[in-house]
C-alpha positions as CSV (number, residue, x, y, z in Angstrom):
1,X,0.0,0.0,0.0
2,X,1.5,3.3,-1.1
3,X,1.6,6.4,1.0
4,X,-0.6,9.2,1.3
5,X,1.6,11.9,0.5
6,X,2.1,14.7,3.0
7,X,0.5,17.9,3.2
8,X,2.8,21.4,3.5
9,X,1.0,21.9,7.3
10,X,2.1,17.8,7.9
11,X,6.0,18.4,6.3
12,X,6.0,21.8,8.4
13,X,4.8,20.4,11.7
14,X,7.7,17.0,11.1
15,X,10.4,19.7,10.2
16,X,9.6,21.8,13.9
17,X,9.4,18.9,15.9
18,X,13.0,17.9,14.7
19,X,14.5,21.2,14.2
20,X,13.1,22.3,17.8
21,X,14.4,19.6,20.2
22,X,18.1,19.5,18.4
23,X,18.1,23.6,18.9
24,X,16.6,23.2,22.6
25,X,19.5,20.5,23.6
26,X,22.0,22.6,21.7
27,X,21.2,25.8,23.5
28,X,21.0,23.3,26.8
29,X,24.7,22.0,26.2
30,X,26.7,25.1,24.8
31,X,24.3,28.1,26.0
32,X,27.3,30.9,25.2
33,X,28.1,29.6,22.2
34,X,24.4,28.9,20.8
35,X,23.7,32.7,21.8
36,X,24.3,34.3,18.5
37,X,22.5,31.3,16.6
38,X,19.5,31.7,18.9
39,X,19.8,35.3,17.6
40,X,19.9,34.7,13.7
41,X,17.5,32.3,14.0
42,X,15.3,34.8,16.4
43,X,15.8,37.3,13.3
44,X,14.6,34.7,11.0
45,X,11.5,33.6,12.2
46,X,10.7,37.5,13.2
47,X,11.3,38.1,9.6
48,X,8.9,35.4,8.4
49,X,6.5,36.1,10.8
50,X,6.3,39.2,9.6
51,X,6.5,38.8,6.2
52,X,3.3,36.8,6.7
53,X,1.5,39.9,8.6
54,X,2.5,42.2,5.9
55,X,0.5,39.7,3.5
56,X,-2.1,38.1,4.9
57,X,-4.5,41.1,5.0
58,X,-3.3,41.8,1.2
59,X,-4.7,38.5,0.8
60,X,-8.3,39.5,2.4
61,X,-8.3,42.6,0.5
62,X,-8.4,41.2,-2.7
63,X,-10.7,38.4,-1.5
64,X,-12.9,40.8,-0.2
65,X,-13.2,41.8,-4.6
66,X,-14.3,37.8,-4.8
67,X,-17.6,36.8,-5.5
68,X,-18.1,34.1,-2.4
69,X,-18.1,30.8,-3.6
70,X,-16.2,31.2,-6.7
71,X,-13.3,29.6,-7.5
72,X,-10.9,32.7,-6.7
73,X,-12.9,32.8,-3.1
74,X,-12.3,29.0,-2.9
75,X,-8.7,29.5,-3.8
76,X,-7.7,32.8,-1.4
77,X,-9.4,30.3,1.4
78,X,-6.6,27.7,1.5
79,X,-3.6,30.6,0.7
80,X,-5.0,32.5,4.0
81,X,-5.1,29.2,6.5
82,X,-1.9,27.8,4.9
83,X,0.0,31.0,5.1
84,X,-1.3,31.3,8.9
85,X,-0.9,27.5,9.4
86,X,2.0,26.8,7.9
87,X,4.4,30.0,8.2
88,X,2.8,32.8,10.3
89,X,2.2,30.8,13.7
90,X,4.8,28.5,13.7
91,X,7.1,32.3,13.0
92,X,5.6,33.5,15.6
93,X,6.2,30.7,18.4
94,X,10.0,30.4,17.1
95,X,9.9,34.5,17.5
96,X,8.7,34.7,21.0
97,X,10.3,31.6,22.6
98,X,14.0,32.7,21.6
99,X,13.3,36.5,22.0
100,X,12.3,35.4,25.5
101,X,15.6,33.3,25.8
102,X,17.8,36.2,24.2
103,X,16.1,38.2,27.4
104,X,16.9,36.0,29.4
105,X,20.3,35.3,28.4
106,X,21.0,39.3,28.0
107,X,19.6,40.2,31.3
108,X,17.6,43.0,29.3
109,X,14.0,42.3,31.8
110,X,14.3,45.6,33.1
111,X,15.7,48.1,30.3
112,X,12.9,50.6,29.4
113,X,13.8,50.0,25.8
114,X,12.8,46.2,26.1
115,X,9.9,47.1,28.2
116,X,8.7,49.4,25.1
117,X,9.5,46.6,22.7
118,X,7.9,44.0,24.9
119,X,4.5,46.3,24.6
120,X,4.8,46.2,21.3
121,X,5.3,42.9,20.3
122,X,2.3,41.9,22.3
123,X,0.5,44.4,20.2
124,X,2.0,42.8,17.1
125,X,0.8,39.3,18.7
126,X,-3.1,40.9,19.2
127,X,-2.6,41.8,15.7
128,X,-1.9,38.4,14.8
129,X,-4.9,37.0,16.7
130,X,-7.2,39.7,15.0
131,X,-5.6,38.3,11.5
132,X,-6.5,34.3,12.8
133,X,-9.9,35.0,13.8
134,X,-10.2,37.1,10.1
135,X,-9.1,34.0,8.2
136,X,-11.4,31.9,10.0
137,X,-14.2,34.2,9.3
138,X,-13.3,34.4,5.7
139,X,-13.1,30.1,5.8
140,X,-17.3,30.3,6.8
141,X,-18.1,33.3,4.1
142,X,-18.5,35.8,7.3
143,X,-16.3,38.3,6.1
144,X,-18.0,41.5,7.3
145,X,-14.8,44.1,7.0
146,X,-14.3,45.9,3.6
147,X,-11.1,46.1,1.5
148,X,-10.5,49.6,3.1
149,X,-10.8,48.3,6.9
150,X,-7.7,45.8,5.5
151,X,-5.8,48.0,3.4
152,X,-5.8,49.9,6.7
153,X,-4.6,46.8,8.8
154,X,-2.4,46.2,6.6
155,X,-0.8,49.1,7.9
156,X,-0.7,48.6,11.6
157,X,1.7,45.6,11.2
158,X,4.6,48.2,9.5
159,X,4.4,50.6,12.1
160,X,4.3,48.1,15.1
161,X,8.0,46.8,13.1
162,X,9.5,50.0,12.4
163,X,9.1,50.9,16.3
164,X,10.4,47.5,17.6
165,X,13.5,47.6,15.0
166,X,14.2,51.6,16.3
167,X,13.8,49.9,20.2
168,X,16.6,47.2,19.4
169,X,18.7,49.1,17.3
170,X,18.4,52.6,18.9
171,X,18.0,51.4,22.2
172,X,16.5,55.5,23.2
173,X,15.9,54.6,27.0
C-alpha cells in the first residue's frame, strides 16, 4: 500500500518537531556559544512572521473583490489558513520563545527600551490573533470588513516593526 503523500502543514509540523528539540538540547549544552545562533535564528522567524503579517491582509483585500463561492474565493481560502498554518504561527512561536531566551540570556528584563519593545510585540501578537480570527471568518463566508478596513490593517503591522527595529537598534531609553 503506497503512502498518502504529505500535506505542506504535515511536512512543516515534522520539520519543527525535529528542528526544535536539536536547537533546545543545543542551546541546553553550549548556551554561550548557541547565543548568536539563537539570535539569527530569532531574526529569522521575526522576519517570516512578519513577512506573513505584511500579506495576509493583502490576501483579504483582494478576496474581499471575490464573489463568495467562486473559484478565486475558494482559492484565497486555502492561501490565507496555509500562510497562517503553515508559516505565520509557527514564525511566531519560534519568535517569541527565543526573544524570551535572548532576554533572558542578555539580562535585558528591566531596560525601558525592552519594556517598550515587549509592549509592542504583544500588540503585534493581538494583531496576529485579530488576523487568525479574520481568516477563520473568511473560511465560513462571514467576512464582514471591507477592502478599506484591510488596506488599513495592513498598515498597523509596519508601524508596530518599524518601532520595535528603532527599540533594538536605537535602544532611546
Amino acid at each position: 500500500m503506497a503512502s498518502q503523500p504529505k500535506t505542506p502543514g504535515t511536512r512543516a509540523g515534522i520539520a519543527l518537531a525535529l528542528t526544535v528539540p536539536a536547537a533546545a538540547l543545543s542551546i541546553l549544552l553550549y548556551p554561550d556559544e548557541a547565543y548568536l545562533w539563537v539570535k539569527a535564528i530569532h531574526v529569522v522567524a521575526v522576519i517570516s512572521w512578519m513577512a506573513g503579517m505584511l500579506y495576509l491582509p493583502r490576501l483579504f483585500i483582494y478576496h474581499c473583490g471575490s464573489e463568495t463561492g467562486s473559484t478565486q474565493s475558494e482559492t484565497f481560502k486555502i492561501m490565507e489558513q496555509r500562510l497562517l498554518r503553515i508559516i505565520i504561527n509557527p514564525a511566531m512561536i519560534i519568535a517569541w520563545v527565543l526573544g524570551l531566551w535572548l532576554v533572558w540570556k542578555g539580562g535585558w528584563l528591566t531596560s525601558y527600551w525592552f519594556l517598550a519593545k515587549l509592549a509592542c510585540v504583544i500588540a503585534m501578537s493581538a494583531v496576529h490573533g485579530y488576523f487568525s480570527a479574520a481568516v477563520r471568518k473568511f473560511a465560513e463566508d462571514r467576512n464582514d470588513k471591507p477592502a478599506r478596513h484591510w488596506r488599513i490593517m495592513n498598515e498597523v503591522p509596519t508601524v508596530l516593526m518599524i518601532v520595535i527595529v528603532i527599540l533594538v537598534i536605537v535602544k532611546p531609553f
